[in-house]
C-alpha positions as semicolon CSV with decimal commas, in nm:
position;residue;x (nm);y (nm);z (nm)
1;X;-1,076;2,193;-6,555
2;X;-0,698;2,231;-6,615
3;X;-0,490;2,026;-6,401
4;X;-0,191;2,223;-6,247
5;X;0,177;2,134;-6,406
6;X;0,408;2,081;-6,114
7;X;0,772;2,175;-6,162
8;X;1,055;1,953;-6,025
9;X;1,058;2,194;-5,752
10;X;0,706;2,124;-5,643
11;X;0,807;1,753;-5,704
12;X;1,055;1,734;-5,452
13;X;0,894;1,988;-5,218
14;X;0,603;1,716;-5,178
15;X;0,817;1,412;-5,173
16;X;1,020;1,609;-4,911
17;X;0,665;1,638;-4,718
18;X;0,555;1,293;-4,759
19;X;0,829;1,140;-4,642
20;X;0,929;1,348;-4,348
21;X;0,542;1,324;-4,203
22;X;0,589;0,908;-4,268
23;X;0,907;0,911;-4,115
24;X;0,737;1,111;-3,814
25;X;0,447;0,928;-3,822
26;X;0,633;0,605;-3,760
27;X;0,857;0,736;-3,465
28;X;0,544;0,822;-3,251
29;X;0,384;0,461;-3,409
30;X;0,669;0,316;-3,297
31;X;0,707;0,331;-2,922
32;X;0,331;0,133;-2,891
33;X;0,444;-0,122;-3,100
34;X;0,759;-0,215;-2,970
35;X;0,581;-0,201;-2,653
36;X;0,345;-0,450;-2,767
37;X;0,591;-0,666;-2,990
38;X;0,733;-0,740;-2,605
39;X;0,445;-0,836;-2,427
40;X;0,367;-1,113;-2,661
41;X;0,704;-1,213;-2,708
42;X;0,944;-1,448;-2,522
43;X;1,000;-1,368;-2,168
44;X;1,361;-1,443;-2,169
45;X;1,430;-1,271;-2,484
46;X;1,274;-0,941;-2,375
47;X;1,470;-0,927;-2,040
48;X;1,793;-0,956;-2,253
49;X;1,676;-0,673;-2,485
50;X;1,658;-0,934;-2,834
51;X;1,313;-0,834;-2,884
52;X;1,357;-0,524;-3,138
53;X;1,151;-0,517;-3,458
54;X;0,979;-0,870;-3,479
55;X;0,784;-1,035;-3,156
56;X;0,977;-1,410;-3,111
57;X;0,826;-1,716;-2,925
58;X;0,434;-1,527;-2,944
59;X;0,226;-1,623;-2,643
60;X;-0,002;-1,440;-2,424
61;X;0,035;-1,582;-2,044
62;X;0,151;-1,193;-1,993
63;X;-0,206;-1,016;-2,016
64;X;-0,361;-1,335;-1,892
65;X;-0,158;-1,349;-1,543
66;X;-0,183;-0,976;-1,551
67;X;-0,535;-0,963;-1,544
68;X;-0,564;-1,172;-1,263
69;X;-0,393;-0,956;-1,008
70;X;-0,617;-0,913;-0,736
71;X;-0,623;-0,549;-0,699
72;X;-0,646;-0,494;-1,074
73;X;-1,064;-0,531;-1,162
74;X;-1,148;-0,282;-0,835
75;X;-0,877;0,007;-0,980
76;X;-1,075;-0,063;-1,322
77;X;-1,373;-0,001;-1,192
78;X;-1,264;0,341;-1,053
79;X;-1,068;0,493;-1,323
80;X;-1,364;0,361;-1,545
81;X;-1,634;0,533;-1,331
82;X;-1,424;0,834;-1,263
83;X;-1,339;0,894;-1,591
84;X;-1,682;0,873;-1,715
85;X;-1,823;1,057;-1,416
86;X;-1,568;1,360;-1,428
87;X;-1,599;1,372;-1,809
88;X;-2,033;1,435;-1,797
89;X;-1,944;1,664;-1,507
90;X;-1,679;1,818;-1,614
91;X;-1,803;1,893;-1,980
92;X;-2,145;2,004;-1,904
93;X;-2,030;2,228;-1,614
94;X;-1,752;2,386;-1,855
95;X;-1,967;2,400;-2,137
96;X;-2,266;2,647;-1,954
97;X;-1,997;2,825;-1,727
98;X;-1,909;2,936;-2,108
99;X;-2,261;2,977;-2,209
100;X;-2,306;3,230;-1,905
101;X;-2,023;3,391;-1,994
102;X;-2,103;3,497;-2,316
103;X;-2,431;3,666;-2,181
104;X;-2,410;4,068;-2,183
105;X;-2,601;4,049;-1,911
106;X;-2,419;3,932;-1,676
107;X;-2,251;4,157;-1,404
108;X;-1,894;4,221;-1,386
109;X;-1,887;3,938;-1,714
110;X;-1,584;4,081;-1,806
111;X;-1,395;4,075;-1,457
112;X;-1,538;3,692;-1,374
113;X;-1,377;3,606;-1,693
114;X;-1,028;3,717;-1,570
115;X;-1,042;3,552;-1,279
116;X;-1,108;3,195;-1,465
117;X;-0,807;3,298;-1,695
118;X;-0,593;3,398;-1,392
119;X;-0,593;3,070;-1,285
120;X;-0,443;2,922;-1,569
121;X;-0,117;3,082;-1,474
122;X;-0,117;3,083;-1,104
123;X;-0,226;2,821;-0,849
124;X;-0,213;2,804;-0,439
125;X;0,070;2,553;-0,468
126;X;0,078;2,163;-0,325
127;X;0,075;2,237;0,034
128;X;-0,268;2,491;0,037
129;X;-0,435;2,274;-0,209
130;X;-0,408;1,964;0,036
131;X;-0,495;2,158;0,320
132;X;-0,830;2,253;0,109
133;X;-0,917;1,915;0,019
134;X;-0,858;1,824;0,422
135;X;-1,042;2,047;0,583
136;X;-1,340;1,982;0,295
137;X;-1,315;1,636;0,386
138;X;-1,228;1,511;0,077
139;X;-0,903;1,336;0,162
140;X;-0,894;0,980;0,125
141;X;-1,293;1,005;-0,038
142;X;-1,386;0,911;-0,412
143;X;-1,533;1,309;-0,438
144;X;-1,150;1,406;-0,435
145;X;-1,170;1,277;-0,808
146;X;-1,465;1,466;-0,915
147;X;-1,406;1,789;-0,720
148;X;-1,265;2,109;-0,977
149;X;-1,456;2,005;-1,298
150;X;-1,364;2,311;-1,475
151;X;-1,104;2,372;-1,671
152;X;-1,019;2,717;-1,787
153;X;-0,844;2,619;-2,081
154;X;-1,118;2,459;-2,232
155;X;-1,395;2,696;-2,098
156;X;-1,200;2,942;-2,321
157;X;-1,222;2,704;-2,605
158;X;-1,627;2,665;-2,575
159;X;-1,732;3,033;-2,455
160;X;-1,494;3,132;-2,838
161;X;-1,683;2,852;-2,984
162;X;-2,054;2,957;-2,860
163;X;-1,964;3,319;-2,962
164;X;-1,971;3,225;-3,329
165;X;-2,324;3,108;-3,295
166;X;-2,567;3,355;-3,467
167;X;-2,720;3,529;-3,208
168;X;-3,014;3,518;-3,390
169;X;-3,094;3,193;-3,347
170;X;-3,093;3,258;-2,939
171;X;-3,312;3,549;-3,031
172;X;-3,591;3,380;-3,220
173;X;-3,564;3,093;-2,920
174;X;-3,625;3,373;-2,653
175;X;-3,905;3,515;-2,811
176;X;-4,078;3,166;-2,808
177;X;-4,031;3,173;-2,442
178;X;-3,744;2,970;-2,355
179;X;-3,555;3,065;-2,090
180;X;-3,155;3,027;-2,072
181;X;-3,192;2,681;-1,953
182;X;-3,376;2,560;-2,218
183;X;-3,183;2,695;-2,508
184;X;-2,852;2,618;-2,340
185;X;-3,000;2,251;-2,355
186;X;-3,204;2,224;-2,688
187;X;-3,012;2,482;-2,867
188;X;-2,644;2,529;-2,757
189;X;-2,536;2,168;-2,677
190;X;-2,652;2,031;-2,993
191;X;-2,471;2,315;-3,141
192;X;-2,177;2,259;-2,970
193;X;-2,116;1,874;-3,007
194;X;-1,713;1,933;-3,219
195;X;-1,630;2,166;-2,926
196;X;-1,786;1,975;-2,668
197;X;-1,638;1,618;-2,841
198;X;-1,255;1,770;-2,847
199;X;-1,326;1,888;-2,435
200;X;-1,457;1,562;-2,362
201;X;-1,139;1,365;-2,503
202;X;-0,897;1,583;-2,330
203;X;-1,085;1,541;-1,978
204;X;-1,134;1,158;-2,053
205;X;-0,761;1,123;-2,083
206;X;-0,656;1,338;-1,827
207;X;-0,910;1,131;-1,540
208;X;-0,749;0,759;-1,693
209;X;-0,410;0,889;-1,648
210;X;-0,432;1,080;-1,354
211;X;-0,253;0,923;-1,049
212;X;-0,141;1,200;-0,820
213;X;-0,447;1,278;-0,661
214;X;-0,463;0,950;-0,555
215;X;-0,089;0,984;-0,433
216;X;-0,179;1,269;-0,243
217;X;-0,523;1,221;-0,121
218;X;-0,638;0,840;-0,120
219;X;-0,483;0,627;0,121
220;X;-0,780;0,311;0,110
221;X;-0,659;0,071;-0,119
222;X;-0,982;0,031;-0,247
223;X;-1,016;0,392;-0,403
224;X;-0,658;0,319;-0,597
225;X;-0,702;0,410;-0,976
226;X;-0,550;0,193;-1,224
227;X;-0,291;0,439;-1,286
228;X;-0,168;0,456;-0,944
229;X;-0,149;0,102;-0,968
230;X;0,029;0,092;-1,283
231;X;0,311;0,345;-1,070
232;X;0,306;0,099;-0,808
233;X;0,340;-0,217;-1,009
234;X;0,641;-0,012;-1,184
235;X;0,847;0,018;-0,888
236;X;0,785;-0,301;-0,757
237;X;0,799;-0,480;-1,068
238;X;1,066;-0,754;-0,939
239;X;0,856;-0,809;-0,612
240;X;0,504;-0,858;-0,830
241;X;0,665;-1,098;-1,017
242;X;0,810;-1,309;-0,738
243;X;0,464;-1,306;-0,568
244;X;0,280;-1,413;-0,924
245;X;0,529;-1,673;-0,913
246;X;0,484;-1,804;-0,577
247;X;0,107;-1,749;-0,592
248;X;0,091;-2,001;-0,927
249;X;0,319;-2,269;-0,748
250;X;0,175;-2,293;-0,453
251;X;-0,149;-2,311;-0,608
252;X;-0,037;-2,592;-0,745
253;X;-0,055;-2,466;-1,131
254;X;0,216;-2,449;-1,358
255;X;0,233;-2,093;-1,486
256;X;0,276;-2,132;-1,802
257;X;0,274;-2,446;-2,057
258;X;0,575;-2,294;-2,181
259;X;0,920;-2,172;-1,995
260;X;0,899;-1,859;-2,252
261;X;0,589;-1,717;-2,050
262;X;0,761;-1,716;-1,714
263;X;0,758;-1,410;-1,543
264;X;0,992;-1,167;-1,564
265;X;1,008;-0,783;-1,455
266;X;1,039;-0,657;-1,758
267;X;0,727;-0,825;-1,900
268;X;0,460;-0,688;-1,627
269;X;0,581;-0,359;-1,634
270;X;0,515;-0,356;-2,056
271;X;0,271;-0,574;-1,997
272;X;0,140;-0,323;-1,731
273;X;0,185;-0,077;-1,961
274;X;-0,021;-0,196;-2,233
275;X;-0,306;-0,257;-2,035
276;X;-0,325;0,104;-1,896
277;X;-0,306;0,219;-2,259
278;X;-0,566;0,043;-2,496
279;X;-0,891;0,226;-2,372
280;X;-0,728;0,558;-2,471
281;X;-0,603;0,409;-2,829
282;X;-0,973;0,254;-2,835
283;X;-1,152;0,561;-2,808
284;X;-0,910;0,807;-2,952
285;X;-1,031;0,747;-3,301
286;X;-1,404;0,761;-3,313
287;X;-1,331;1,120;-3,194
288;X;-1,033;1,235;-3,402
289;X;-1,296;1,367;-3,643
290;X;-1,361;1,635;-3,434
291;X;-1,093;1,731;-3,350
292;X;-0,963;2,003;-3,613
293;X;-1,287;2,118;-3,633
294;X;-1,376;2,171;-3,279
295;X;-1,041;2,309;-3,175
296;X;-1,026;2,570;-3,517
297;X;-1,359;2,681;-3,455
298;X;-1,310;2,727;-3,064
299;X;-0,983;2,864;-3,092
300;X;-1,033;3,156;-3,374
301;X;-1,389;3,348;-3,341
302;X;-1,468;3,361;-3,676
């Protein structure tokens, strides 16, 4: 097999490429790490902005004192169980309001569609919406974070991806006898696992950062997500440090075996910050696979 002869042109056309994409690459690489370089770093020195490329004076008192807010371990729990909750729920009720829509069979299909896709451009508005979820008796309930699993954006993404499918398959499965049910779970699911994969990323990050539903609807501390808290701890940043201060001396600890640990705004909200945004960098790249494949597929019928 010949190999292909590049000309300077093609030289610097892929030098141009490479470098560009590293330089972007590092810009959006950049923000996390200077992020983290300043949570691990000297107290001090981060509150007088020293802290730029290199972390100085490296401890860890930040994410341990962090960690032992009080409120923090019960807003884990319920961005945890919410997130994994809404993301079944929300995927598997997507993923067959897509199968159903692909049916023939169904009446008005066509006009049921429109009104999912309508609602990607038009909404009730702030007020009506909290008026629903009152008079539903959702407000200040853990249901106001499951409630509206369906996105239409990515029931578009699914029904396009089911419809390149080979009908024949569903044929030769209805002929057996198996009902929609059954090959909607034996037979489209399995099918569907990029598609489904790439939905069940996007809904997994949009439940762990949500936090205005809880601003709106959630008034019981104990329902607070760990984004909400993350807002809160943000604005009072200067007040939760005072009180972690207080809290270690007049529990009769030292808070650090070091002056560079000591508490300062600036490090809880990075610190904060940090914490909030590791699950999402954690589980971000065991799906990336899919990604390309599952949005391609369910964005073009091929």
């Amino acid at each position: 097999m010949n190999k292909r002869t590049l000309s300077p042109a093609d030289i610097l056309f892929d030098s141009f490429i490479y470098v560009f994409f590293t330089a972007f690459t590092l810009i959006c690489v950049f923000p996390l790490y200077y992020i983290l370089i300043n949570t691990i770093s000297d107290n001090s020195l981060v509150a007088s902005g020293r802290i730029l490329f290199l972390p100085k004076g490296i401890h860890f008192q930040n994410y341990i004192k962090v960690m032992q807010l009080n409120a923090l371990p019960q807003a884990v729990f319920i961005s945890v169980s919410r997130t994994v909750i809404g993301t079944f729920l929300g995927t598997l009720c997507t993923a067959y309001v897509a199968y159903v829509l692909t049916k023939r069979q169904l009446w008005h299909r066509k006009l049921i569609y429109r009104f999912f896709i309508i609602t990607m451009y038009f909404n009730a508005g702030l007020i009506p919406t909290y008026l629903n979820m009152r008079f539903l008796h959702l407000e200040n309930t853990y249901w106001v974070y499951i409630i509206g699993v369906i996105s239409a954006f990515n029931m578009i993404l699914v029904k396009t991806y089911i419809e390149s499918i080979p009908e024949s398959i569903e044929e030769s499965a209805a002929i057996d006898g198996a009902g929609y049910l059954v090959i909607f779970a034996r037979l489209i699911l399995p099918l569907s696992l990029p598609i489904l994969a790439t939905v069940s990323v996007f809904t997994a990050v949009g439940h762990w950062n949500s936090f205005m539903d809880t601003l709106l609807y959630v008034r019981d501390s104990r329902l607070y997500t760990l984004q909400f808290l993350l807002w809160q701890y943000m604005n009072q940043a200067v007040l939760l440090a005072r009180a972690m201060q207080n809290a270690a001396a007049q529990g009769g600890m030292a808070l650090s075996s070091s002056p560079a640990a000591a508490l300062t705004p600036t490090a809880v909200r990075m610190t904060i910050a940090m914490v909030v945004t590791l699950p999402v960098l954690c589980v971000y790249p065991f799906f990336q696979r899919y990604f390309v494949k599952g949005i391609m597929l369910g964005a073009v019928k091929g």
